[in-house]
C-alpha positions as CSV (number, residue, x, y, z in Angstrom):
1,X,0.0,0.0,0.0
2,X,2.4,2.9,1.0
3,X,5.5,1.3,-1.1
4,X,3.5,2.0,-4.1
5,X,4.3,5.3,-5.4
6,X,0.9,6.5,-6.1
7,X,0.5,6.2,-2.6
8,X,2.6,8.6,-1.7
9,X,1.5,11.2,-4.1
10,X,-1.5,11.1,-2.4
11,X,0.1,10.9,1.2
12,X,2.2,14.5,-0.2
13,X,-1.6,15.8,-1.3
14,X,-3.2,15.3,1.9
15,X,-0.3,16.9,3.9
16,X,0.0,20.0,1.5
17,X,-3.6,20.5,2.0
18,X,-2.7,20.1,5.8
19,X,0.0,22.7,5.3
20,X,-3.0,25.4,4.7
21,X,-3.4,25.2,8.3
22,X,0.4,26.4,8.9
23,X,0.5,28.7,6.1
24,X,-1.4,32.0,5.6
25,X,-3.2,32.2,2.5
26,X,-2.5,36.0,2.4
27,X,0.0,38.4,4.2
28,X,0.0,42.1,5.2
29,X,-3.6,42.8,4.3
30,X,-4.8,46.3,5.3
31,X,-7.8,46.1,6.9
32,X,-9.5,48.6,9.6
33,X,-5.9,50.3,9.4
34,X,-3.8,46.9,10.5
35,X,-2.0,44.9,8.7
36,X,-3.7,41.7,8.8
37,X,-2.8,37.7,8.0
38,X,-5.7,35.4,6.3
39,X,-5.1,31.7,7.1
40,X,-7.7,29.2,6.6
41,X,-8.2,29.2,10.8
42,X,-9.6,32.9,10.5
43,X,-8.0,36.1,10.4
44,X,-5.0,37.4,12.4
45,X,-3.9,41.0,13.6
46,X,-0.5,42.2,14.7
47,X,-1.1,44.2,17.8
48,X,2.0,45.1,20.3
49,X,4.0,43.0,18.6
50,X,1.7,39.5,19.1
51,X,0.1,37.9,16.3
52,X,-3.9,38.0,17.9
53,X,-6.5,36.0,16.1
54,X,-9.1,38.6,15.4
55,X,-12.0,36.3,14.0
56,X,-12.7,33.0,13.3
57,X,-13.2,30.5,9.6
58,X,-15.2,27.9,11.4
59,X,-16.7,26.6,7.4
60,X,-13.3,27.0,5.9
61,X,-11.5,25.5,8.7
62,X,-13.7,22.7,7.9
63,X,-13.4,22.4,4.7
64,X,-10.1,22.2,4.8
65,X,-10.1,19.3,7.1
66,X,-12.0,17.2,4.5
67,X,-10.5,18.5,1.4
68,X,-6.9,17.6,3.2
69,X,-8.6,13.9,4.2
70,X,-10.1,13.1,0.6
71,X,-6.9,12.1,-1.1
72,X,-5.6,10.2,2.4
73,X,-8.9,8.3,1.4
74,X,-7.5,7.5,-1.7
75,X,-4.5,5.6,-0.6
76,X,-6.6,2.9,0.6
77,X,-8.3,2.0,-2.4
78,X,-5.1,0.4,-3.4
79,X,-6.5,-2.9,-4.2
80,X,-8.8,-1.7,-6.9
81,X,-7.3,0.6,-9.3
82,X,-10.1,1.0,-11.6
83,X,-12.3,2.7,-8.9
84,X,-9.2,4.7,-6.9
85,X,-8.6,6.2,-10.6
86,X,-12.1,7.3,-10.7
87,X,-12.1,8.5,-6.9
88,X,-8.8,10.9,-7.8
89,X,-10.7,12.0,-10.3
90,X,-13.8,13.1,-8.2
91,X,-11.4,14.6,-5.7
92,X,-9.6,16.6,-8.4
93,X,-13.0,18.2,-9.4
94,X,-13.7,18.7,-5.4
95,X,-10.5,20.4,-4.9
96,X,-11.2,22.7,-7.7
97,X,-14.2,23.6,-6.3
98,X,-12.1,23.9,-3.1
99,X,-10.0,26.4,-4.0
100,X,-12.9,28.4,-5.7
101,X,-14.3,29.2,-2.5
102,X,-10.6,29.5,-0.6
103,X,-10.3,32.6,-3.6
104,X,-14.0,33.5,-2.8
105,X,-13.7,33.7,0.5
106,X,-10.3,36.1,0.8
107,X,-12.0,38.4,-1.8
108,X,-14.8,38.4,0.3
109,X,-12.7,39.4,3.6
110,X,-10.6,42.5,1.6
111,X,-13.9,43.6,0.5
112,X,-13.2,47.0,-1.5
113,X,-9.4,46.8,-0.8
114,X,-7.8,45.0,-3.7
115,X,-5.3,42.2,-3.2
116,X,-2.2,42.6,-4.4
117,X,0.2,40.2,-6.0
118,X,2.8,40.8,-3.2
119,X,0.0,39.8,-0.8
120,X,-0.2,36.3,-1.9
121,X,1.4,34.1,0.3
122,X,2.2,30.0,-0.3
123,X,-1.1,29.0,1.2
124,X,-3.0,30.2,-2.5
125,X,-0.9,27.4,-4.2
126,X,-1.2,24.7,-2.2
127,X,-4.6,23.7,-3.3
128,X,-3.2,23.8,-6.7
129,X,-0.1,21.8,-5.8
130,X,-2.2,19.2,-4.2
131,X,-4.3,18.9,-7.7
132,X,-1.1,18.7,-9.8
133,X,0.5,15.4,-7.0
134,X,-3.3,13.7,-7.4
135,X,-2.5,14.1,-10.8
136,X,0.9,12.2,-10.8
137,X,-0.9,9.7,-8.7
138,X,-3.3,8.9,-11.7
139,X,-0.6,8.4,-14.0
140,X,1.4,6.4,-11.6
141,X,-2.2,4.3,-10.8
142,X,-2.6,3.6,-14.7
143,X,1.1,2.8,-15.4
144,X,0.4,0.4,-12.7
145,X,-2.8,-1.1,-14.4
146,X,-1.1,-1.4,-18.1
147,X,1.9,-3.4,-16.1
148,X,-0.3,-5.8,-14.5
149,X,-2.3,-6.4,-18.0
150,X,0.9,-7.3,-20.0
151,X,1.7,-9.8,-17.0
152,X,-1.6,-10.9,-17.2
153,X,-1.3,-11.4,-21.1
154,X,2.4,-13.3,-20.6
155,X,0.9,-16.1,-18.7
C-alpha cells in the first residue's frame, strides 16, 4: 500500500492540503488600518508586537479538514485501481471547487481593498499543488494497471 508510489502522491496531497493550516493564504492585508494575516483558521492581527486572532473561519477551517482527508482516502483504495482512478478524479474536481471558494472567501474578507500580487502568500498554491500530486498519482495508478495487463497477457 504505501510502497506503491501513487500512494505517496496522495500521502504528499493530503499533507500539503494540511500545510493550509500552517500557512497564511494572504499576508499584510490592510484592513481597519492593521496589517492583517488570512489563514484558513480565521484572520490574524499584529497588535504590540503579538500575532492575535481577530476572528474565526469555522466553514473553511472545515473544509479544509475534509478536502486535506479526501486524497488520504484515496490511498486505501489500493487494491482496486479502476475505482481509486475514478475516486482521484472526483477529488480533483472537489479540490477545484475547493479552491474556488478559498479565492472566494479572501475576496470576500478584503472587501473593496484589492489584493495585491505581493500579498499572496504559499497558502494560494497549495490547493493547486495538491491537484497537480493527485495528478501524478493517476498516472502512476494507470502505469500500474497497463503493467499488470501485459503480466496478465504473458501467462
Amino acid at each position: 500500500m504505501i510502497q506503491r508510489v501513487q500512494s505517496v502522491y496522495l500521502l504528499a496531497a493530503s499533507l500539503v492540503l494540511f500545510a493550509l493550516f500552517i500557512f497564511p493564504v494572504v499576508n499584510n492585508l490592510i484592513l481597519n488600518g492593521h496589517a492583517d494575516s488570512v489563514m484558513v483558521t480565521g484572520i490574524y492581527e499584529v497588535i504590540n508586537g503579538m500575532r492575535t486572532k481577530t476572528s474565526s473561519l469555522i466553514l473553511l477551517s472545515m473544509a479544509t479538514v475534509v478536502a486535506a482527508l479526501l486524497p488520504l482516502a484515496g490511498v486505501f483504495l489500493y487494491k482496486n485501481r479502476k475505482k481509486q482512478v475514478g475516486y482521484c478524479y472526483i477529488v480533483v474536481v472537489l479540490l477545484i471547487g475547493y479552491s474556488f471558494y478559498l479565492a472566494e472567501t479572501v475576496k470576500d474578507i478584503a472587501g473593496t481593498n484589492s489584493i495585491r500580487p505581493e500579498n499572496y502568500s504559499i497558502g494560494i498554491i497549495l490547493p493547486s499543488l495538491s491537484i497537480v500530486l493527485i495528478y501524478f498519482a493517476i498516472r502512476s495508478i494507470n502505469k500500474d494497471e497497463r503493467l499488470v495487463r501485459s503480466a496478465d497477457r504473458l501467462r
